[in-house]
C-alpha positions in Angstrom: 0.0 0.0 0.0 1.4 3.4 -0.9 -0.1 6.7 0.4 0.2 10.0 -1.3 0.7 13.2 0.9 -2.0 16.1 0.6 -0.5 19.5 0.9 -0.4 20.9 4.3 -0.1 17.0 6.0 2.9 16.7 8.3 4.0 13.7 7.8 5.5 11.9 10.7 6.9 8.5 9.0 8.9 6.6 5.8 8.4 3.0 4.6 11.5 2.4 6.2 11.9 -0.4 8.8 14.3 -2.8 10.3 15.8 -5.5 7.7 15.3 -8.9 9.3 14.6 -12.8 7.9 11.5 -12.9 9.3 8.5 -10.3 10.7 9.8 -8.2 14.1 9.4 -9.6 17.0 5.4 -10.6 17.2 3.1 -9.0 19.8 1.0 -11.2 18.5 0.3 -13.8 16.5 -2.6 -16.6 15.0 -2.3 -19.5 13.1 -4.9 -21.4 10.9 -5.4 -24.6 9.3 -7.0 -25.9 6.1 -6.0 -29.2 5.0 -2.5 -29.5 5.4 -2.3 -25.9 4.5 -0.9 -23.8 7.9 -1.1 -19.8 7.8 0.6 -17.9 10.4 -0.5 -14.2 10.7 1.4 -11.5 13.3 1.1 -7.8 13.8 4.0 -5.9 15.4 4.9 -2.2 15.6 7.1 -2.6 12.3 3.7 -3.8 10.3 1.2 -6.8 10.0 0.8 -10.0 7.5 0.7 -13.6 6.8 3.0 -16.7 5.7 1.7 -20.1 4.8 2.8 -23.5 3.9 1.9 -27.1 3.8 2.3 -28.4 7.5 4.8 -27.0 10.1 5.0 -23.4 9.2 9.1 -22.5 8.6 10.5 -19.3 8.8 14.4 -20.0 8.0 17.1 -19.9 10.1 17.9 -17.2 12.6 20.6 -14.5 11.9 23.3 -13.7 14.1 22.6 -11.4 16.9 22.7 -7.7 15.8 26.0 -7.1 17.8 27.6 -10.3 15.8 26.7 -8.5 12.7 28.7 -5.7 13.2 32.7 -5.9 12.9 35.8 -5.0 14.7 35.5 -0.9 15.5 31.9 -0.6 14.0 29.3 0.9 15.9 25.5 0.8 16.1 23.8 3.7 14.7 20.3 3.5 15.3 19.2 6.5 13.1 18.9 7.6 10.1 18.1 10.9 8.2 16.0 11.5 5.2 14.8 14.8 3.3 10.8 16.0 4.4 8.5 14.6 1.3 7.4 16.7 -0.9 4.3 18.6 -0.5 4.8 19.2 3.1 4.2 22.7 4.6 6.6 23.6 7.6 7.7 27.1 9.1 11.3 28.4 8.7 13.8 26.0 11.0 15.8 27.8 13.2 18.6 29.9 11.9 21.9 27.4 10.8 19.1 24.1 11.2 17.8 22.5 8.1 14.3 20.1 8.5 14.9 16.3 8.4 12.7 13.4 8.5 14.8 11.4 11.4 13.7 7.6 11.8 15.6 5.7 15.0 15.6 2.6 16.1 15.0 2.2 20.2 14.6 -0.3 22.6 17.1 -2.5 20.8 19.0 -5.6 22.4 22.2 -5.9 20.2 22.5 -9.6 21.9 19.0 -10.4 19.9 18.2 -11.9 16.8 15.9 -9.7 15.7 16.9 -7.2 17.7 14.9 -7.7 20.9 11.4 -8.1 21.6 10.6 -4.1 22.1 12.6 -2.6 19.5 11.0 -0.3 17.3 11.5 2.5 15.2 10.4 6.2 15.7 9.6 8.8 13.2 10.0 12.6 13.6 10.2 15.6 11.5 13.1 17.8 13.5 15.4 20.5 12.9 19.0 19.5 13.1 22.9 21.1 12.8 25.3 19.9 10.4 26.9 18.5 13.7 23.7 16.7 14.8 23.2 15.5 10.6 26.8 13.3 11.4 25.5 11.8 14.8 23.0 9.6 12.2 25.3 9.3 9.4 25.3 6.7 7.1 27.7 3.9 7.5 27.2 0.7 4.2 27.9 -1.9 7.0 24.4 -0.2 8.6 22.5 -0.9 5.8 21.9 -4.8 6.9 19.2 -3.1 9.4 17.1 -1.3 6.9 15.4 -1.7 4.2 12.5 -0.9 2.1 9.1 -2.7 2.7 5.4 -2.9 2.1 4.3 -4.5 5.3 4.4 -1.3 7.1 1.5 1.0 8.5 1.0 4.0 7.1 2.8 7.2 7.3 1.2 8.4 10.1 0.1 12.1 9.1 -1.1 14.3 12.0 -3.4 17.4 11.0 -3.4 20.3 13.0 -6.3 22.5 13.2 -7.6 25.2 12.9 -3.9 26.2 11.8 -0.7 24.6 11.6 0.9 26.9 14.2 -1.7 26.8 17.3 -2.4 30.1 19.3 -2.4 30.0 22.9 -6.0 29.7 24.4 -7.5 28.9 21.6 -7.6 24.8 21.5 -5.5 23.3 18.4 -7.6 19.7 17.3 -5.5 17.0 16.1 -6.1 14.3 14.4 -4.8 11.7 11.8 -5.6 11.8 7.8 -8.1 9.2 7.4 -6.0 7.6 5.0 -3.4 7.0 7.6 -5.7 5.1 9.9 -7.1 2.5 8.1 -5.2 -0.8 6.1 -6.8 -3.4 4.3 -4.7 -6.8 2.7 -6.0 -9.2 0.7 -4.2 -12.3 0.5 -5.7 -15.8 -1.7 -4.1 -15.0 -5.3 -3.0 -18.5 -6.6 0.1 -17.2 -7.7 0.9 -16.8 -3.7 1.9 -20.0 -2.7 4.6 -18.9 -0.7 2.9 -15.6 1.0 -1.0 -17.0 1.9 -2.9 -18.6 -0.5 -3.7 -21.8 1.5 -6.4 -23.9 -0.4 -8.7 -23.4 -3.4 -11.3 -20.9 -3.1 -9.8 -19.6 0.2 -9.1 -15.9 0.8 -7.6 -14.5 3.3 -8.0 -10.5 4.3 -6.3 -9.0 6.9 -6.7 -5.5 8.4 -5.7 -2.9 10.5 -7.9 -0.1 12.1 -6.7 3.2 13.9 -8.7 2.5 17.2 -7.1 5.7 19.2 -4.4 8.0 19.0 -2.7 9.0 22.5 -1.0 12.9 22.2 1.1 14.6 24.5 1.5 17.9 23.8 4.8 18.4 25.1 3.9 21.5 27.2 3.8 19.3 30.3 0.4 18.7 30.9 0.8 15.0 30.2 -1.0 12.7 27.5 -4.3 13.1 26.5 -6.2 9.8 24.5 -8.4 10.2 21.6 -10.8 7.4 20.9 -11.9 6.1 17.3 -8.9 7.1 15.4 -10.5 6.3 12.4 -12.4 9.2 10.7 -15.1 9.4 8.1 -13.2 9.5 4.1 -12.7 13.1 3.4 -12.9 14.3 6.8 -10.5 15.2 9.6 -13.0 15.7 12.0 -12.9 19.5 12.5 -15.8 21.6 11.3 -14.6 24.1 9.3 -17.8 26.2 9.1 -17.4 26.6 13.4 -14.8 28.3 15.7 -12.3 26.5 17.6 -14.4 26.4 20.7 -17.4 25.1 19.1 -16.3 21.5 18.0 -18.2 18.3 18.1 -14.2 16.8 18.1 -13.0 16.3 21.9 -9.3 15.4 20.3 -8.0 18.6 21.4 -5.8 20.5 23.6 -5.2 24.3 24.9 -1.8 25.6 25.3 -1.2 28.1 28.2 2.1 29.4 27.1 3.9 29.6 23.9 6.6 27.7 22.5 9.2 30.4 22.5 11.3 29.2 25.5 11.2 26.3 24.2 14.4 24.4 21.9 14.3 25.7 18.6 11.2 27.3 19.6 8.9 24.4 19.3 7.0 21.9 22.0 8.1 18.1 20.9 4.4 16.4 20.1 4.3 12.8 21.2 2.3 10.6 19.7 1.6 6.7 20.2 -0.8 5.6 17.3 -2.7 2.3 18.6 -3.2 -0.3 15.9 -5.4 -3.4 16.0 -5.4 -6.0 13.7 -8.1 -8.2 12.2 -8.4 -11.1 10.1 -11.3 -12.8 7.9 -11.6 -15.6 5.8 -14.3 -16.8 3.6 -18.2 -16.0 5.4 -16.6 -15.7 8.9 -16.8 -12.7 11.2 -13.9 -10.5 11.6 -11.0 -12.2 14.1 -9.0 -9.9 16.6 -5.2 -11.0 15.6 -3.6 -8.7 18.5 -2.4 -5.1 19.2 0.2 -3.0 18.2 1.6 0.8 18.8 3.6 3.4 16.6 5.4 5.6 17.9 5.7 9.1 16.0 7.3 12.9 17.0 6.4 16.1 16.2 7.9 19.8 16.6 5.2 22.3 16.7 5.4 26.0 17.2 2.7 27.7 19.2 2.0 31.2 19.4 1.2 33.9 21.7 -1.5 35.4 19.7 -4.9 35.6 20.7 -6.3 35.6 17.0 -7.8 32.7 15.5 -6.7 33.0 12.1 -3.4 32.5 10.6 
C-alpha cells in the first residue's frame, strides 16, 4: 500500500523499517489450518501479514545477533536521516538548522536476533545542525538493518487544526488523515503459494484499524487519549464552518504558554498511534489478531497570539 501526501499534511513517518529474515518480533500472532495448508499471521509495531505452507510453518534460520553482525570498530547507529516529502508545509527551521525526517531505532537488544522483543522504530520531523546530521550518518555496514518494505502501516500524518501553528487559548484539534488510519490486505491469489494462499477458493484478508491516538502535547500537561482514530473518508474531523471552541471533536488541547522558551522554539508532540489488527476468511466474522503501537514525534510552534486565524 502506498499513500500519497496532501498538501499541508505533516507527515510523521517513511516506509523504512528494520531489515530482518522474518517479521519483528510478534506482539501477537494466530495460526490457521486448512487441510494440510498452515497460515501464520502477526502484527508488530514494524507492520502486520501472513505466511503459509503445507504443514509446520518455517520461517528460516535465525541471523546472528545484531551485535555479531557488526565488525571489529563498528558501531551501532540506530538513526537515520532522510529529506521531508514533498508537498509538506513547515515554518522556517531555526537559523543554521535545516528540516529532516529522522527515523531511530529504540529499545534494541544488540544480543538479539531480531533485535529484541521491544525494538521499534520512531519517526520525527526535526530540525537539526550539520553537527547533529553526522550523529545519524550513514555507514554501508548499517544498511543490513534497513530496508524498504510494504508490510508497514501508514505514514502516520497528524493534521493540525484550525492552523498549523496553534495560538495560545484557543484549542489546536488533532487528528490523523483518514487515509493513515485504516489498512486493508487481501491475500488468496494462486500465484501466492509462498505468501498465503492456503487452499482453493480460500481468501484470506487481513486489516488494521486506527482505534485511538494518545498525544502529549509536550507542554507538560501529560498525555491526553483520543478514541476512534478512524475518521469518516474526506474528513478530519474538524468543522470548518465553526470556531475552535465550538467542536463536536474532543481530540483537542489548549496551550497556556507559547513555544518560544522552548528548543528551537517548538513543544516536541508525542504521539503513540494504537493499531489493532483483524483477520477474515471466507463467510466468517472479523477475528481480533492482537495489538500493536507506533510511535511518531512532532515539533510544533505555538504562538502567543490571541487571534484565530493565521
Amino acid at each position: 500500500m502506498r499513500n500519497r501526501l496532501a498538501r499541508g499534511f505533516i507527515a510523521l513517518s517513511t516506509v523504512l523499517a528494520l531489515l530482518i529474515a522474518i517479521p519483528a518480533p510478534t506482539a501477537t500472532a494466530e495460526t490457521i489450518h486448512s487441510g494440510d495448508r498452515v497460515c501464520s499471521m502477526y502484527v508488530n509495531s514494524n507492520g502486520f501479514g501472513a505466511y503459509c505452507s503445507n504443514g509446520q510453518v518455517y520461517l528460516g534460520a535465525s541471523p546472528p545477533p545484531w551485535r555479531d553482525r557488526l565488525g571489529p570498530g563498528q558501531i551501532f547507529i540506530p538513526c537515520r536521516d532522510f529529506p521531508v516529502p514533498n508537498g509538506i508545509e513547515l515554518p522556517p527551521p531555526p537559523e543554521g538548522k535545516t528540516w529532516v525526517l529522522r527515523l531511530t531505532i529504540v529499545d534494541y537488544d544488540l544480543d538479539s536476533n531480531y533485535g529484541g522483543e521491544d525494538a521499534h522504530i520512531e519517526r520525527a520531523i526535526v530540525p537539526v545542525t550539520d553537527e547533529e546530521r553526522e550523529q545519524c550518518r550513514r555507514e554501508p555496514y548499517m544498511d543490513q538493518f534497513w530496508t524498504y518494505f510494504d508490510e508497514s502501516y501508514p505514514d502516520p500524518i497528524l493534521l493540525v487544526k484550525p492552523t498549523y501553528t496553534p495560538r495560545v487559548n484557543v484549542p489546536a484539534y488533532f487528528a490523523l488523515a483518514p487515509e493513515t488510519s485504516y489498512v486493508l490486505k487481501n491475500f488468496g491469489n494462486a500465484a501466492d503459494l509462498d505468501i498465503a494462499y492456503y487452499g482453493p477458493g480460500q481468501r484470506l484478508t487481513m486489516r488494521a484499524v486506527v482505534t485511538k491516538l494518545t498525544v502529549d502535547p509536550g507542554d507538560g500537561t501529560g498525555p491526553f487519549v483520543c478514541l476512534g482514530g478512524t475518521l469518516p473518508i474526506g474528513s478530519d474531523g474538524y468543522d470548518e464552518a465553526q470556531d475552535p471552541f465550538h467542536q463536536a471533536s474532543t481530540c483537542s488541547h489548549v496551550y497556556k504558554r507559547s513555544s518560544a522558551k522552548e528548543p528551537d522554539g517548538m513543544y516536541t508532540v508525542k504521539l503513540t498511534i494504537h493499531w489493532e489488527v483483524s483477520y477474515w476468511r471466507n463467510l466468517q466474522d472479523w477475528t481480533p489478531v492482537g495489538q500493536a503501537e507506533v510511535h511518531a514525534v512532532q515539533r510544533l510552534p505555538v504562538q502567543e497570539v490571541q487571534a484565530i486565524g493565521g
